[in-house]
Residue, then its C-alpha position, 0 to 999 in steps of 0.5 A: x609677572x616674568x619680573x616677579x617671577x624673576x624676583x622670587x627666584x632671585x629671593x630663593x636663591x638668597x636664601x639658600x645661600x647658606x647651602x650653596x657657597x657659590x651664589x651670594x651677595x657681592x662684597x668687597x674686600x672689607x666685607x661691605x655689599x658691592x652696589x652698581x652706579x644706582x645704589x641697588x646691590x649685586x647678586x651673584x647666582x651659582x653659575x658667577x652671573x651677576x643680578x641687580x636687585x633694586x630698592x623699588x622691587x618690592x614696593x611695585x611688586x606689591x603695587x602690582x599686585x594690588x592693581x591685579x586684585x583691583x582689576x579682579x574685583x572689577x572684572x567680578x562685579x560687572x560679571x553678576x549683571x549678566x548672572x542668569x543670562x544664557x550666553x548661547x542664547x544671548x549671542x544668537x539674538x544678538x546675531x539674528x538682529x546683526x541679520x535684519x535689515x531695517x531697509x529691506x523692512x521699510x521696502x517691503x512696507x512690513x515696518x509700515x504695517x507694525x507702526x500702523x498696528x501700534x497706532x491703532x491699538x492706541x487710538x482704540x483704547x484712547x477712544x475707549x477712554x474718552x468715551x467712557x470719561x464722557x459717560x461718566x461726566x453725563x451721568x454727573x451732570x444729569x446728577x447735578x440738574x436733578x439734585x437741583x431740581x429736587x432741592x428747589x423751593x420754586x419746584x415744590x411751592x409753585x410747580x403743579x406736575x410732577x418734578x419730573x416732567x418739569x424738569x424734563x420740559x426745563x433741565x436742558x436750559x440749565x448747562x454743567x459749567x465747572x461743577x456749577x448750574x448755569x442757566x440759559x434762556x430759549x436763544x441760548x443766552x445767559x440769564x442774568x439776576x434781575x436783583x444782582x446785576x452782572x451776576x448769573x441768576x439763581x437756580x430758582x430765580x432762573x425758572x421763575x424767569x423761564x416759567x414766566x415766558x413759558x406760553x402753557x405756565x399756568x397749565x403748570x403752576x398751582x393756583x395762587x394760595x395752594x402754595x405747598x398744599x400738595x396740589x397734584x396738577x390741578x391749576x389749569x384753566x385758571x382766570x388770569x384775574x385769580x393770578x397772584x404773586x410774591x413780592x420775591x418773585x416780582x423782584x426776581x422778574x426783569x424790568x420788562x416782566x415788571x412793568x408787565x406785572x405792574x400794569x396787570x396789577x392795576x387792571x386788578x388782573x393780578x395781586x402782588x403778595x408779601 
């Protein structure tokens, strides 16, 4: 700034040249500018001192000015993060955790205490949050065995007592295994398909299985021929000699359960039906 100062008062002088006869270029004798050992010329100010004007003066006054307004810029853009902020407040916070001492916190264990807390409010909700996904998830499958249930062609053309009841006697052998109904016998072992080896077994084919085991089953299955007639219990106390079956349920059976059914058929105890 003094060198532009300088400059712009050296520029004045020139221009006032024409009023005062005393400062003025340095010229020869033939009138031509007198120039130092650099090539810049000479002026001579009103008390006979002689100043060097260069050939770069202008260009880097103007270089200057322009780093000057850059910087200026700058400075305005990083001052708008920091509009609304209370720079008395701000220094005061900055000042009062300069003053926390973070190993006195741990000493006196308070640091312990806020980590702890922290802990515990987390844990908390997260065990919320579990609890809350192991209801819902409960109700779904409960909505699954009984959607099931309801829908099955065993229960309603084969079971006496109410779908509730049976359910409640048999939905704890079937498990909710990714969205899907997998059945279990009494030693909690899978049931597989007698007619698909390999293969899990059907729901149906499922309870045929579990009611053929069942020691009370004819205390809760309707009598042979009553099949969808609405029979409300009543099939109790039947002779085993009355017993008949579908040629889909003797397939559905294990090869034991089979050989089982047909030794009773040929004992005239039992009539397998197409």
């Amino acid at each position: 700034m003094m060198k532009m100062n300088r400059v712009v008062a050296l520029l004045t002088t020139t221009m006032m040249v024409g009023f005062e006869n005393k400062a003025g270029w340095k010229k020869d004798e033939s009138g031509a500018l007198v120039l130092n050992d650099s090539g810049d010329p000479v002026f001579v100010d009103g008390e006979g001192k002689e100043l060097v004007v260069r050939g770069n003066t202008i260009p880097q006054m103007l270089g200057e000015n322009r780093n000057f307004r850059e910087r200026l810029q700058a400075a305005e853009t990083n001052l708008k993060k920091f509009e609304g902020l209370d720079p008395e407040a701000a220094r005061a916070a900055v000042d009062k955790l300069a003053g926390v001492d973070l190993d006195k916190m741990v000493e006196s264990g308070k640091l312990e205490e806020v980590r702890q807390s922290i802990t515990q409010q987390f844990q908390g909700r997260l065990t919320d949050a579990e609890k809350r996904a192991q209801e819902l998830q409960s109700r779904l499958d409960d909505q699954i065995r009984s959607t099931a249930f309801s829908q099955s062609e065993f229960v309603r053309d084969r079971v006496a007592i109410p779908p509730t009841l049976f359910q409640k006697e048999f939905g704890d052998r079937f498990k909710v295994e990714d969205g899907k109904l997998v059945p279990y016998d009494s030693d909690g072992n899978v049931l597989y398909s007698s007619k698909n080896m390999a293969s899990v077994a059907s729901f149906d084919e499922a309870l045929s299985m579990m009611v053929d085991s069942y020691q009370y089953k004819d205390s809760i299955l309707k009598p042979m021929g009553h099949e969808g007639s609405g029979n409300s219990g009543q099939g109790g106390n039947r002779s085993q000699s009355g017993r008949r079956i579908t040629r889909a349920e003797f397939d559905g059976m294990n090869p034991a359960q089979q050989a089982a059914a047909a030794k009773a058929q040929r004992a005239g105890e039992m009539t397998i039906v197409d």
